[in-house]
C-alpha positions, 0 to 999 in steps of 0.5 A: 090328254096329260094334264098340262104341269105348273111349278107355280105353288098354289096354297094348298101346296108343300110347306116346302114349295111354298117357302121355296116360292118365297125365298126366290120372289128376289130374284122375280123383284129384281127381274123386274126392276132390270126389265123396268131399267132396260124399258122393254115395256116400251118395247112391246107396244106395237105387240109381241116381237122376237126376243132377238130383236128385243134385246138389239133394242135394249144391248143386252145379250138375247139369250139372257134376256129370254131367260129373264123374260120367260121367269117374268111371263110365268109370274104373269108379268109380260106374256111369251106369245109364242116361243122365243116372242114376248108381248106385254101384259096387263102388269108390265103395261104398268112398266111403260114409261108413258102409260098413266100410272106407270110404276117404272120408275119405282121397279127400277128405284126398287132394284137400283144398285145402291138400294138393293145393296141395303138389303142384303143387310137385314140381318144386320139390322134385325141384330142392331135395331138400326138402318143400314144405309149409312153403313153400306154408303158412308151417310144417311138415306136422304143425305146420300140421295140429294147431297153425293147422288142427285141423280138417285134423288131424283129418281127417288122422287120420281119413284115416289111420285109414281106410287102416290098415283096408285093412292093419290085419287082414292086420297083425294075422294076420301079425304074432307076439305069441306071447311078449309080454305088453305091447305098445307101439303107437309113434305109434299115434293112436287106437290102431286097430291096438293095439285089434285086435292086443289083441282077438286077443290077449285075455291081452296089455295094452298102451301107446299112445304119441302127442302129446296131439293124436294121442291125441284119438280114442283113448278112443272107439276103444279103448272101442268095442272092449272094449280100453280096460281094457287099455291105458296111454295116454301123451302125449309126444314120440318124437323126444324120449323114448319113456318106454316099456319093453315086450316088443314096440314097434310102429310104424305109418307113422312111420318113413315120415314122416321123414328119416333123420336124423329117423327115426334120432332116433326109433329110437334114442329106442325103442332106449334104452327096449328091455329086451334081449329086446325086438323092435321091429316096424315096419309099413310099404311096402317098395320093391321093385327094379327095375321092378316096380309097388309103390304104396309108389313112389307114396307115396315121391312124396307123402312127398318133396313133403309131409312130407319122409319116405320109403318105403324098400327092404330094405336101407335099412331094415337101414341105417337101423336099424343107424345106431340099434343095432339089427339087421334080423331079417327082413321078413315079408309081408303080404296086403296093400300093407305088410310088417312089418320086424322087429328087435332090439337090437344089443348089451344095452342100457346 
């Protein structure tokens, strides 16, 4: 009997096949962001159905549908059951919109016109050291998002919301609060970390500090986890002041979004709020060296061509916080993709 044929390269293929592979993995990216637009994952629960009914579903034409559902399937993301039939598979599960951990919202932020626009401005930015938002949309990522698109702002916070559930129970299981009664969440959105770090700590209280756009999902969330009674909203401005005083200051993907020069800004604002025996935790990617694979050199792409922020090594983060006095403790890992970058106060605070 033939062997049956692959196209999928595996390492031990051609150079060439393998570069092949890679430079059509956009088009498989953004497969996915329009299948996770679309909702056909919510499509496919009660099982594997016809492509034509699919696609009458959805209003999009059924052909081109099958072709997009057949690349998707051979990279493993939904299953074609039988020919022309298309069933979901343990990855597009995750493009439900009502399945714990769902990635919808972030496959489709990821494809979403605006964003995928910046993208094809690398080269741009590779020449020029500087992000390429404003030069495609006339402003800067976050201003463009809450201020001329709230409705991409809002889709922006989900999708980050939706990856934090990727990180947020490892975070939650390594991070140590075993001394601190009141813990400020830096940045914290909707407070989806906060309302976990509380559940497992029922005696702590906590703050939840953001702009007044960042905060708009925060009393559903911390409602519907029986934490709201704890928590002291505030708005305001990290970049200007962070008006907080607190045993622990925790910071999730906010660092990474900056400069160092922004970032700095930042940490010194949460170093002047930090009574002496406090300690600032910043959940964030760690660049590893050298070759090894680490998806945090993949996002340091997307924050030199969006935002202009990014992803950071060990030693760059024991810089960057000392240009703020403040000493790098340690780094604790986590069972997931981030670490958790722990420091304190150089000298008693003035």
């Amino acid at each position: 009997m033939e062997t049956p044929r692959t196209d999928t390269p595996t390492d031990s293929a051609p150079p060439a096949a393998l570069l092949m592979a890679t430079l059509c993995a956009a088009l498989v990216s953004q497969a996915v962001a329009v299948a996770a637009t679309l909702g056909v994952a919510d499509r496919l629960v009660g099982g594997a159905r016809p492509v034509d009914e699919i696609a009458a579903d959805v209003g999009v034409d059924a052909g081109a549908l099958g072709r997009l559902l057949r690349t998707l399937a051979a990279a493993g993301i939904f299953s074609e059951s039988t020919p022309g039939s298309f069933a979901n598979s343990p990855q597009s599960e995750l493009l439900r919109s009502d399945v714990p951990g769902s990635l919808r919202d972030i496959s489709t932020w990821v494809g979403v016109g605006p964003h995928w626009e910046v993208y094809g401005r690398m080269l741009d930015a590779v020449r020029s050291g500087a992000p390429q938002w404003e030069a495609v949309h006339g402003s800067e990522l976050f201003p463009f998002l809450f201020g001329s698109r709230p409705e991409l702002g809002a889709l922006f916070n989900r999708a980050m919301a939706s990856f934090s559930t990727t990180t947020i129970p490892a975070v939650v299981a390594a991070m140590d609060l075993s001394t601190a009664s009141l813990v400020a969440d830096i940045g914290g959105g909707s407070g989806h970390l906060l309302a976990a770090l509380l559940e497992r700590h029922r005696a702590m209280r906590g703050v939840l500090f953001d702009t007044a756009g960042g905060l708009d999902g925060a009393p559903a969330c911390l409602a519907a986890h029986g934490v709201a009674e704890r928590v002291t909203v505030a708005a305001g401005d990290f970049a200007a002041a962070v008006p907080v005083v607190a045993d622990v200051y925790v910071l999730k993907h906010v660092i990474h979004d900056w400069n160092d020069e922004r970032a700095e800004t930042i940490l010194r604002n949460v170093r002047k709020a930090m009574p002496a025996h406090a300690r600032l935790l910043l959940v964030e990617m760690v660049i590893t060296p050298g070759n090894l694979p680490h998806f945090g050199k993949i996002c340091d792409l997307d924050m030199l061509v969006s935002v202009g922020g990014r992803e950071r090594t060990a030693e760059e983060f024991r810089s960057l916080l000392a240009s703020a006095g403040l000493s790098m403790v340690r780094i604790v890992p986590t069972a997931s993709i981030v670490s958790i970058v722990e420091a304190v106060p150089d000298e008693p605070r003035v």
